[in-house]
LOVOLO-703908 format. One record per residue (C-alpha): x, y, z; residue number from 1; residue in one letter. Coordinates in nm, 3 decimals, always signed. Layout:
REM residues N
       u       v       w  nr rest
       X       Y       Z NUM    A
...
***
This chain:
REM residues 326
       u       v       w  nr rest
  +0.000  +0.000  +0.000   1    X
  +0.132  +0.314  -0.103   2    X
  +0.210  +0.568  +0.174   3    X
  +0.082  +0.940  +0.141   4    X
  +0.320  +1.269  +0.233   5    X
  +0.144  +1.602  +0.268   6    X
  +0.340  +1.897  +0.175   7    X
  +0.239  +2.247  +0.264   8    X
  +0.288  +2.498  -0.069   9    X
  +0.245  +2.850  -0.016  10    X
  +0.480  +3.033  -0.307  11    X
  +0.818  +3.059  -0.084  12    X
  +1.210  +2.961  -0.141  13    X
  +1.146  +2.733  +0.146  14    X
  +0.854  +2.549  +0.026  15    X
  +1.003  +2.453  -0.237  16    X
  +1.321  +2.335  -0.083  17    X
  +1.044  +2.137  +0.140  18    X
  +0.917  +1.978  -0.165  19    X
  +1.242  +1.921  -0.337  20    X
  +1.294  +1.686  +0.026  21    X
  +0.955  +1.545  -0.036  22    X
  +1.027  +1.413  -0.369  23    X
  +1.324  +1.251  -0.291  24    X
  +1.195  +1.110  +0.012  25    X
  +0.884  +0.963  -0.207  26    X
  +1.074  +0.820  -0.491  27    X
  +1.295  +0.617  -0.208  28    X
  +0.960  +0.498  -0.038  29    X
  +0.740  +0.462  -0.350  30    X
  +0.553  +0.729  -0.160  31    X
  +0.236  +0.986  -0.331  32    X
  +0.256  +1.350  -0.270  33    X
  -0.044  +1.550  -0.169  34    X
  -0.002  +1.926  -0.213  35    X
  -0.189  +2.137  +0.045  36    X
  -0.240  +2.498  +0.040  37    X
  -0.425  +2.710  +0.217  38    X
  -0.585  +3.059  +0.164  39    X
  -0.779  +3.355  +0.330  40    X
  -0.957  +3.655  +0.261  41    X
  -0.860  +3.945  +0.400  42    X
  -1.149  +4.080  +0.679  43    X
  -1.200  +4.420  +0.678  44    X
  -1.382  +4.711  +0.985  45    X
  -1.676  +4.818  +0.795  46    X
  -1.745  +5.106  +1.057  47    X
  -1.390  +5.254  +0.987  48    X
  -1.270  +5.149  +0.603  49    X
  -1.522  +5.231  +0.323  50    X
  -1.359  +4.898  +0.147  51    X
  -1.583  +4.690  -0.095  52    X
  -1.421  +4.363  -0.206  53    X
  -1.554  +4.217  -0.554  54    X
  -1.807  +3.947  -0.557  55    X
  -1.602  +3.708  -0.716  56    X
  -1.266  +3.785  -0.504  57    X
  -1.262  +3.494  -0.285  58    X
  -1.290  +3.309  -0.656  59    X
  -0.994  +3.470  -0.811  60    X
  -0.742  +3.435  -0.446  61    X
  -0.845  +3.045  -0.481  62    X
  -0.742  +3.025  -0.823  63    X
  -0.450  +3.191  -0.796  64    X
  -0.325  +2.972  -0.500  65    X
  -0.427  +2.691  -0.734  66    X
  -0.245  +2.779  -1.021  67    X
  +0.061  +2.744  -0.742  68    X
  -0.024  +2.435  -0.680  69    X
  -0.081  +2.309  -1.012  70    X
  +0.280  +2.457  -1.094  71    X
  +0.445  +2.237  -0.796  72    X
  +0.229  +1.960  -0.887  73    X
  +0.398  +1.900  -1.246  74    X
  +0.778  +1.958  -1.044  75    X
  +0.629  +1.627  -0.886  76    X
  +0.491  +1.449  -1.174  77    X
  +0.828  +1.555  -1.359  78    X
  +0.982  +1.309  -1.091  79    X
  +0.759  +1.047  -1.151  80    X
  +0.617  +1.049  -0.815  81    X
  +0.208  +1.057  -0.819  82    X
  +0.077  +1.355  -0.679  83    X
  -0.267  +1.507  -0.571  84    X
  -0.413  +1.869  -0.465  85    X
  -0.604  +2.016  -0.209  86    X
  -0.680  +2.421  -0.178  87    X
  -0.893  +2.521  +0.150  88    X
  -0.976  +2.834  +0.283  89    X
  -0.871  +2.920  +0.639  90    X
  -0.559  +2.889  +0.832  91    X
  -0.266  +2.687  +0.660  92    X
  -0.211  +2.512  +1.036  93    X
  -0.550  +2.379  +1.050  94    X
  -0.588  +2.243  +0.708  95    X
  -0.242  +2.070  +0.729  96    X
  -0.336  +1.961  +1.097  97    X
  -0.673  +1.823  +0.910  98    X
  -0.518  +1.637  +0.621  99    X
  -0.253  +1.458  +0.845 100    X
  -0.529  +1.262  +0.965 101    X
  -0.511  +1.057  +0.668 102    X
  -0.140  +1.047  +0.568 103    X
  +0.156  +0.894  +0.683 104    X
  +0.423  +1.172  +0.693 105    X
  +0.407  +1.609  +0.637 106    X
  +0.677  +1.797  +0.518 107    X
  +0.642  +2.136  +0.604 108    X
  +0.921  +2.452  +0.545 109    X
  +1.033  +2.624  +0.832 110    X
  +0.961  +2.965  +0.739 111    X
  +0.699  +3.063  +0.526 112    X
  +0.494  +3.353  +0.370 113    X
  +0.131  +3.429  +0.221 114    X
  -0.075  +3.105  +0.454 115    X
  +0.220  +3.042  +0.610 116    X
  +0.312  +3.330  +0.876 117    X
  +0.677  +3.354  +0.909 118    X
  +0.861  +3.410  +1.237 119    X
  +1.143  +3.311  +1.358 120    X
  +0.987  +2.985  +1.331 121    X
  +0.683  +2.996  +1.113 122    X
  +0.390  +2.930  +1.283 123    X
  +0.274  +2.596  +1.075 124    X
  +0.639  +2.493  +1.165 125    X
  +0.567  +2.543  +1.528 126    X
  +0.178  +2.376  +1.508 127    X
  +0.243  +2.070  +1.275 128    X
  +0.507  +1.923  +1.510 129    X
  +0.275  +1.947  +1.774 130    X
  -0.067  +1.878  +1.658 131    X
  -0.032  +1.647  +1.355 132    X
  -0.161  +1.296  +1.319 133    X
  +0.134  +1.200  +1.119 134    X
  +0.541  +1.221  +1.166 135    X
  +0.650  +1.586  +1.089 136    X
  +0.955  +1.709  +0.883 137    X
  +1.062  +2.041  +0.899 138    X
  +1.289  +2.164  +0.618 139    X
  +1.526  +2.456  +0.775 140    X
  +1.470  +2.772  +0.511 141    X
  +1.878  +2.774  +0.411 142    X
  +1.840  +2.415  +0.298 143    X
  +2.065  +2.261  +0.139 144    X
  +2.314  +2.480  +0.158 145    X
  +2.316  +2.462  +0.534 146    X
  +2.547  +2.764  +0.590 147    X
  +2.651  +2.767  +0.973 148    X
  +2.580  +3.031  +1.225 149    X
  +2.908  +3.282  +1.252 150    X
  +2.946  +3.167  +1.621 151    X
  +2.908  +2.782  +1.575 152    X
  +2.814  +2.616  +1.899 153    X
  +3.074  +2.508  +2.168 154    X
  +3.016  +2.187  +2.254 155    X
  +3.213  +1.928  +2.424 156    X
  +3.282  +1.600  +2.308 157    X
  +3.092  +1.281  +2.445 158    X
  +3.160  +1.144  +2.798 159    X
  +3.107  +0.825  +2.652 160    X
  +3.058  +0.703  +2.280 161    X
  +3.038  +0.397  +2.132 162    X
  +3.234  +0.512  +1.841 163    X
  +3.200  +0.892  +1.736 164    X
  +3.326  +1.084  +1.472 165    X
  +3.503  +1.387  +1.545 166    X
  +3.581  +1.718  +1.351 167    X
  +3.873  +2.031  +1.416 168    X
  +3.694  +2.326  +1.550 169    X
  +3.723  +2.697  +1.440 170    X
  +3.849  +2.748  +1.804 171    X
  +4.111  +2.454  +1.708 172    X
  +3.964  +2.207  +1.965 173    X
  +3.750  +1.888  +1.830 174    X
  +3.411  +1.882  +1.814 175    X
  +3.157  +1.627  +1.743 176    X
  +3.080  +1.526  +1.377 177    X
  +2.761  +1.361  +1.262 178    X
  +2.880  +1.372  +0.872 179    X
  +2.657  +1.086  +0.670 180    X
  +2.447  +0.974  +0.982 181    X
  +2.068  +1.019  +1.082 182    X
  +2.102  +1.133  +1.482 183    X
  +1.846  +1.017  +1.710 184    X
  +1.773  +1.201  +2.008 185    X
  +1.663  +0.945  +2.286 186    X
  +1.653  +0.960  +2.633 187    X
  +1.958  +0.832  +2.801 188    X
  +1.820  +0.553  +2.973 189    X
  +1.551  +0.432  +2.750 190    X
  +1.673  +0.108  +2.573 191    X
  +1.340  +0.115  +2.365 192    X
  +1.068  +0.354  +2.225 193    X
  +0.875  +0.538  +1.925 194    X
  +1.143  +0.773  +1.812 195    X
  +1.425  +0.495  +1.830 196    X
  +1.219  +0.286  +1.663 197    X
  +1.148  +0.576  +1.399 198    X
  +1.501  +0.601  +1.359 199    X
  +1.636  +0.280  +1.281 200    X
  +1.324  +0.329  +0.969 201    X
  +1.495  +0.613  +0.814 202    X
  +1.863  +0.501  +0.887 203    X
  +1.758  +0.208  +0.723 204    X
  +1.569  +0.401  +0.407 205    X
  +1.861  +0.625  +0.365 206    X
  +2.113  +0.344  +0.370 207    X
  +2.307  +0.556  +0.662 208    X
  +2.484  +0.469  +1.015 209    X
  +2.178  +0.596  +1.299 210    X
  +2.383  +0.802  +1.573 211    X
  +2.174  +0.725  +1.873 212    X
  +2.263  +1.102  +2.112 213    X
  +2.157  +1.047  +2.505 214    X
  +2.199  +1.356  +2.716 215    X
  +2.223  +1.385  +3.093 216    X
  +2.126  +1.648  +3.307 217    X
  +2.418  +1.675  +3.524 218    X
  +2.526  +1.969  +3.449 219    X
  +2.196  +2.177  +3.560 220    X
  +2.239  +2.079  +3.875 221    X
  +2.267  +2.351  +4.156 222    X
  +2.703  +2.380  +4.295 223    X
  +2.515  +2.320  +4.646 224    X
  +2.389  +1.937  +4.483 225    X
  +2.671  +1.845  +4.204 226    X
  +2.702  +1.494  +4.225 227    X
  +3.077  +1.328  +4.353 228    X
  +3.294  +1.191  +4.044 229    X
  +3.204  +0.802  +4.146 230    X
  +2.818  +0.926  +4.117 231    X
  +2.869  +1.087  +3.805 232    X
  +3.075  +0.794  +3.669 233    X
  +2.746  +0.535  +3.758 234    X
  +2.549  +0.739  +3.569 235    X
  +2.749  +0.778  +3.283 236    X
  +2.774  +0.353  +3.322 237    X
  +2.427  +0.281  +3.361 238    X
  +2.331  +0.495  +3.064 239    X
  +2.617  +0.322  +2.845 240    X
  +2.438  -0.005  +2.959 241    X
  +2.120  +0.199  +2.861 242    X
  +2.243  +0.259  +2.468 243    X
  +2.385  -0.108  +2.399 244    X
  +2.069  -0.292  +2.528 245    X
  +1.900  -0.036  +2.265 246    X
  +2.124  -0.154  +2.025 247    X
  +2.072  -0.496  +2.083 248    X
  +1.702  -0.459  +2.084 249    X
  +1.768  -0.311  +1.682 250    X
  +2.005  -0.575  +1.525 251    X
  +1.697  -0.820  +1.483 252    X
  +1.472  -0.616  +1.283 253    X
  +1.740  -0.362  +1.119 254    X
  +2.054  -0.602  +1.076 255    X
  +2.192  -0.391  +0.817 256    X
  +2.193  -0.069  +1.023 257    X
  +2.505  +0.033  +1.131 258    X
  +2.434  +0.213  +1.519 259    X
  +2.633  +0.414  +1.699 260    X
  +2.589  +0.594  +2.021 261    X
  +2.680  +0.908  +2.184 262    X
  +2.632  +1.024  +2.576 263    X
  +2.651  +1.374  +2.639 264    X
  +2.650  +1.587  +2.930 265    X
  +2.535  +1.904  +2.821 266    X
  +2.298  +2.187  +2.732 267    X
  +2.045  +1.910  +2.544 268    X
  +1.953  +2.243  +2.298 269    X
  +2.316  +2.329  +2.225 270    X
  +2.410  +1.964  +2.145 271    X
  +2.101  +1.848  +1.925 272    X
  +2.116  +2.236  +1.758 273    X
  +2.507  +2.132  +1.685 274    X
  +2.429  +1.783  +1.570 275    X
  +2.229  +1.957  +1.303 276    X
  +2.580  +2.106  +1.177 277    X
  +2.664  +1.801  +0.990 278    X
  +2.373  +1.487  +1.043 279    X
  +2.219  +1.424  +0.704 280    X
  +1.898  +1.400  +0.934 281    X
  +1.794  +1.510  +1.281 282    X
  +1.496  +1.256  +1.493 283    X
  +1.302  +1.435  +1.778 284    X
  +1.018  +1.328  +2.034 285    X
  +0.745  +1.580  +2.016 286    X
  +0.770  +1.536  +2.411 287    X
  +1.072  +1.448  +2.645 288    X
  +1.240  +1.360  +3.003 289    X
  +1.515  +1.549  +3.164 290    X
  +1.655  +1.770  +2.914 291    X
  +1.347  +1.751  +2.711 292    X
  +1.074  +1.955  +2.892 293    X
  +0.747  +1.786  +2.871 294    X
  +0.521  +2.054  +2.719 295    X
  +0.311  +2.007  +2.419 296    X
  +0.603  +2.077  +2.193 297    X
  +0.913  +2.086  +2.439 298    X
  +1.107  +2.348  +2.495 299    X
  +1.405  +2.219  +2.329 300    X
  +1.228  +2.075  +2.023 301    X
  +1.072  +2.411  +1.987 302    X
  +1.460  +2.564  +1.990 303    X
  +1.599  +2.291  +1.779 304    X
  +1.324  +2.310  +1.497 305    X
  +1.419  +2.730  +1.511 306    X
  +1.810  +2.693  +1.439 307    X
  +1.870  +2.354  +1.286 308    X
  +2.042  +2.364  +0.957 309    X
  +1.940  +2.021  +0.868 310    X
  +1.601  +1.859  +0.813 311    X
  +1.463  +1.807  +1.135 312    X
  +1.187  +1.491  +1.165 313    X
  +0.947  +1.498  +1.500 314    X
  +0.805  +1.186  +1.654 315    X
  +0.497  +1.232  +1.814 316    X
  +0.563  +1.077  +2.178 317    X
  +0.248  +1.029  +2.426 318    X
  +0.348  +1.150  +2.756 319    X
  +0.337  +0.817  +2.976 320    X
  -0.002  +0.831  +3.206 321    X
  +0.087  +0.785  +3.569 322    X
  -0.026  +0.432  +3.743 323    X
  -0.286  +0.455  +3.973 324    X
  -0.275  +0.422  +4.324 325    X
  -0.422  +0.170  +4.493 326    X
***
């Protein structure tokens, strides 16, 4: 059965570097494409503008924005993928929130204009990660070209990897290098779960090593409660033991994955926003532990998805109900 990827259109750069994604993404999954683009009519004050719109002006906006889509829909049908439209009036969030109901994966750019209100991170950027019924990839607006901030991150290497890559810093130091690998960012002491499981999918699809990234919270911690060295070394153990039994629990149904893993005791932002530097492909939980602050959206996801210079793809993650009492 063939699997269906929305893509929101509205007319930008980044759109179409969202679509571009899409394509390639569908031709490697035998995938269709379904266009979406949304539209409104402005409102206007009666009592204070003398403004009289034409009968027939919500008719010509609509056929405007589907002449756009019609124009992105032969780009897809020029790459053999099969494609499909849909043009609604009202806001772009809620009509791509809608039509993820029935499809399997949205691609969405991270800034936008016309539909598509664009902040620092646009605002369908910020809703589809959140509210969709589907997986979420957000295309960063520089992409491909990924060109780095001008004061990279500074982040320390691993306190414990199972075999990472490193890179020469501007500052001359090493830093961590995800060149060629999907990163997954999983709790550190979860051997198991949706966005691992995710993961191993797309390493798998892409043909790439999956860099499994745990991140402790150690370093938050108040002077007055810093844990001794032989504490901080049992963590650091137990959440090694942590990334191999997730390993294991992979080499059964992904035997030709290649897995690596990385602990890190650091800013979880700074580290997953760095991993986005060089990883071919970034994997978040739409929700979190520790480092990842259990909001709708987290607070980290929500400051990854704004600076990442690499696609970005968001797992929705159920926050675990508590157990009852008895």
């Amino acid at each position: 059965m063939s699997h269906t990827i929305i893509v929101g259109v509205d007319g930008s750069a980044n759109s179409q570097c969202a679509l571009q994604w899409a394509i390639r993404h569908a031709q490697l999954t035998a995938s269709e494409i379904r266009l979406v683009a949304a539209y409104t009519v402005p409102g206007v004050n009666m009592s204070q503008a003398d403004i009289v719109y034409p009968a027939d002006y919500d008719t010509v906006i609509k056929r405007s924005v589907q002449q756009l889509v019609d124009d992105s829909a032969k780009t897809v049908t020029d790459a053999s993928v099969p494609v499909s439209t849909v043009v609604f009036p009202g806001d772009a969030s809620g009509v791509l929130v809608d039509n993820s109901k029935n499809a399997d994966l949205a691609v969405i750019g991270a800034r936008g204009r016309g539909g598509f209100t664009g902040r620092l991170l646009g605002s369908v950027a910020l809703a589809m990660p959140a509210h969709a019924h589907c997986p979420t990839v957000v295309i960063p607006s520089t992409w491909p070209a990924r060109p780095l901030p001008e004061k990279p991150l500074p982040i320390d290497l691993p306190v414990r990897s199972s075999d990472a890559q490193t890179a020469i810093a501007e500052s001359g130091g090493r830093r961590p290098d995800f060149t060629g690998e999907v990163v997954a960012a999983i709790d550190p002491f979860e051997t198991d779960g949706p966005v691992l499981r995710a993961a191993a999918v797309q390493a798998r699809i892409y043909g790439l090593p999956l860099h499994l990234v745990g991140i402790t919270a150690a370093h938050v911690l108040s002077p007055e409660w810093m844990p001794s060295e032989t504490h901080l070394e049992k963590m650091y153990d137990e959440a090694v033991t942590s990334r191999e039994e997730a390993v294991e629990s992979l080499k059964e149904e992904f035997p030709e994955v290649e897995v690596r893993w990385s602990i890190f005791d650091a800013p979880a932002t700074e580290v997953l926003i760095s991993a986005t530097y060089t990883a071919d492909l970034l994997m978040l939980g739409s929700r979190g532990r520790g480092g990842f602050v259990s909001t709708i959206l987290g607070s980290t996801s929500q400051a990854v998805l704004s600076h990442a210079v690499c696609p970005t793809r968001v797992v929705r993650v159920t926050r675990r109900k508590p157990k009852k009492k008895r």
